[in-house]
C-alpha positions as CSV (number, residue, x, y, z in Angstrom):
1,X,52.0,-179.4,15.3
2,X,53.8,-182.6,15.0
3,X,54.8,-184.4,11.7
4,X,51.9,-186.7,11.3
5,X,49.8,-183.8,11.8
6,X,51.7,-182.0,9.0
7,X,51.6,-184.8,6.7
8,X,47.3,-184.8,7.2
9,X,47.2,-181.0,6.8
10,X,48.8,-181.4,3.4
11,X,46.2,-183.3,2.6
12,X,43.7,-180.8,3.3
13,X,46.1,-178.2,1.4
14,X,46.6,-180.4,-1.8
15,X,42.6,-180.7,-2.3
16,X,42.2,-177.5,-4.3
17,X,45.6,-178.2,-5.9
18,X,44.1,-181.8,-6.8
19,X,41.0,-180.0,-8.0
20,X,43.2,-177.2,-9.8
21,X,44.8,-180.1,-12.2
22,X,41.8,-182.3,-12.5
23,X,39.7,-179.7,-13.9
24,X,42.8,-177.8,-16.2
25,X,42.8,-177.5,-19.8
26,X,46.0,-178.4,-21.0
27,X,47.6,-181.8,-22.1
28,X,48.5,-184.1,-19.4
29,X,46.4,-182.1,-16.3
30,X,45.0,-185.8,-15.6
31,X,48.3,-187.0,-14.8
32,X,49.0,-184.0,-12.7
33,X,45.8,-184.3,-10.6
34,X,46.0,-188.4,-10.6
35,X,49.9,-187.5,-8.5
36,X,48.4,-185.5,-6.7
37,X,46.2,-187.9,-5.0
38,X,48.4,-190.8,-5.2
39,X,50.8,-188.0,-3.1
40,X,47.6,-188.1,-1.3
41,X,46.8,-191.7,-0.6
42,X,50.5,-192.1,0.5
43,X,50.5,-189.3,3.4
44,X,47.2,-191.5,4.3
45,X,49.3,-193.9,5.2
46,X,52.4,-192.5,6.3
47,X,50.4,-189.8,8.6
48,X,49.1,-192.7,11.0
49,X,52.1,-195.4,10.7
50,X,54.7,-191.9,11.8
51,X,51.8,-191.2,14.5
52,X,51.5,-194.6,16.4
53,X,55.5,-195.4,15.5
54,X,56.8,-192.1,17.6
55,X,53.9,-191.9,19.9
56,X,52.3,-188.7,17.9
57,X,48.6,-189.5,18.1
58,X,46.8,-186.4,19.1
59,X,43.0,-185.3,19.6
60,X,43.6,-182.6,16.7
61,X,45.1,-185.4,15.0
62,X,42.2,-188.1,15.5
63,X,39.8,-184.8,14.0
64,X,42.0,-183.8,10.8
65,X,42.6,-187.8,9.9
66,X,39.2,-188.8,8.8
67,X,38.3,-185.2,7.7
68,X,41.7,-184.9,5.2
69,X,40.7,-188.8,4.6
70,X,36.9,-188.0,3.4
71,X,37.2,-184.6,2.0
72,X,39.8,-186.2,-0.3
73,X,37.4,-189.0,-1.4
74,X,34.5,-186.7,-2.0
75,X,36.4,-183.9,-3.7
76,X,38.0,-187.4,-6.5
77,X,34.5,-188.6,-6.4
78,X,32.4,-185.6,-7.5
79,X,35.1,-184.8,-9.4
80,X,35.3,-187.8,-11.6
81,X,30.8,-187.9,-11.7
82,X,31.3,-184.5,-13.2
83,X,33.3,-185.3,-16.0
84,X,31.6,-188.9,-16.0
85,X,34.5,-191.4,-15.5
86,X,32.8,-193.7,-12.7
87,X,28.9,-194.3,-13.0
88,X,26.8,-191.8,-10.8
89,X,25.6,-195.0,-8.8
90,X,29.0,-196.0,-7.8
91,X,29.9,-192.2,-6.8
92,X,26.7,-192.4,-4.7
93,X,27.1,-195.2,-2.5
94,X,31.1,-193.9,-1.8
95,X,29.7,-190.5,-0.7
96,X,27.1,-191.8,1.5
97,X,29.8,-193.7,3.3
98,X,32.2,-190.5,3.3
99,X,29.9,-188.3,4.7
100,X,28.8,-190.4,6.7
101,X,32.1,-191.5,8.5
102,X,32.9,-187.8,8.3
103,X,29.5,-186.7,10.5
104,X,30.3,-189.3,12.8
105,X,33.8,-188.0,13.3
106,X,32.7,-184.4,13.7
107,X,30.0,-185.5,16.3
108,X,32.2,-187.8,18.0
109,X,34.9,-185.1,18.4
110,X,32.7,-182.0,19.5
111,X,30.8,-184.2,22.3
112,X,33.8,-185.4,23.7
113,X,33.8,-189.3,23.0
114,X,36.1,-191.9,22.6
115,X,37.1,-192.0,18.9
116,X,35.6,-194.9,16.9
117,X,38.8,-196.7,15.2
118,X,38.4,-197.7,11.5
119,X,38.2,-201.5,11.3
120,X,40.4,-203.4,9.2
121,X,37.9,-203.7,6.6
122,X,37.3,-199.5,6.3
123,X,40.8,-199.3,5.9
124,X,41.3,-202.0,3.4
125,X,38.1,-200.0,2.1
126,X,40.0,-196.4,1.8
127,X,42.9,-198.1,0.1
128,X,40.7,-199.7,-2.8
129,X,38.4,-196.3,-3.2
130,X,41.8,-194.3,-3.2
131,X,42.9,-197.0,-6.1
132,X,40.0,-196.8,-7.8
133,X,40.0,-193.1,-8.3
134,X,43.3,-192.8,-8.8
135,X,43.4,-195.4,-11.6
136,X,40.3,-193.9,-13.0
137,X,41.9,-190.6,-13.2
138,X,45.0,-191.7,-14.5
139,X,43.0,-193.4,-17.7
140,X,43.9,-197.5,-16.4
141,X,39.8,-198.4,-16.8
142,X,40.8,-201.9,-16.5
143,X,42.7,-201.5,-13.2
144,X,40.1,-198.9,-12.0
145,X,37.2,-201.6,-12.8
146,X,39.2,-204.2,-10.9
147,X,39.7,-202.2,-7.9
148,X,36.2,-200.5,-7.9
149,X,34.3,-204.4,-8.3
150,X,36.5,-205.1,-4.8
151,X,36.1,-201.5,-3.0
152,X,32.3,-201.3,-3.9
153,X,31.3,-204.4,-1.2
154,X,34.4,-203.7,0.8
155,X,32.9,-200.1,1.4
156,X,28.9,-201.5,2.0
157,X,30.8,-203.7,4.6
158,X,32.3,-200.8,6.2
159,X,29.9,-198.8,6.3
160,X,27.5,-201.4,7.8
161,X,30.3,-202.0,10.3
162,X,30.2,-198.2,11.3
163,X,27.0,-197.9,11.9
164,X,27.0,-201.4,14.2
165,X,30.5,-200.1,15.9
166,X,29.0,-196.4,16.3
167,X,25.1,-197.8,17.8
168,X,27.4,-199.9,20.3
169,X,29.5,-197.3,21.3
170,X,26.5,-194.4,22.1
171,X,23.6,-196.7,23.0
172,X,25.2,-199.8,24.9
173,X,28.2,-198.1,26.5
């Protein structure tokens, strides 16, 4: 397993962790969980600028990315509808994208296609939804509102742009 890998296979480990701390009774837990995330969002980054940088992409890899990506969403997502800190229609429209995105993946890898690349704007997307919930864990509601009013059209756009990108790529290819 090579280090990109690695670094998206924490993700996957750190969930529970994330979940451990979010849900915790004792002062500060929201701080711990919010680190956790941020720890998260950054190994999003660093797993697929390591991975193109030294030539590491991998078919395991192109499988683990998007399912550490949306299993982290939906895990802060429900998370913060439980404890209501983001309104239930805003956590709805987030985890039909993520499930979404994370079907298609799944498909796409167990019939053998061509992986569908995130576009710019699903990546500009997963950066404002991982701001979002991290500023809304951490307690920054201004911030969090910021971020969500950009990530909220951002992610409609994406998804749209999945769906367009994915009908292409089954039915016209």
């Amino acid at each position: 397993m090579n280090l990109a890998n690695v670094l998206t296979t924490s993700r996957i480990i750190f969930i529970p962790v994330f979940l451990y701390f979010f849900f915790a009774d004792f002062t500060g837990h929201y701080y711990w969980a919010g680190g956790v995330f941020v720890f998260s969002g950054i190994t999003d980054f660093l797993d697929g600028y390591i991975a193109r940088a030294l030539n590491l992409t991998s078919k395991i890899g192109r499988l683990l990315d998007p399912l550490a990506d949306k299993l982290s969403m939906i895990a802060a997502f429900i998370s913060l509808a439980v404890v209501n800190l983001l309104p239930l229609w805003v956590i709805c429209i987030i985890l039909i994208r993520e499930i979404a995105i994370l079907s298609g993946s799944v498909f796409v890898y167990f019939t053998g296609h061509d992986i569908i690349f995130p576009s710019r704007f699903g990546k500009i997307a997963t950066f404002f939804l991982y701001s979002t919930a991290a500023a809304s864990i951490l307690g920054i509601e201004y911030v969090g509102m910021i971020f969500l009013i950009i990530a909220i059209p951002l992610t409609l756009f994406s998804a749209v742009e999945y769906v367009v990108k994915a009908y292409n790529h089954f039915y016209k290819s």
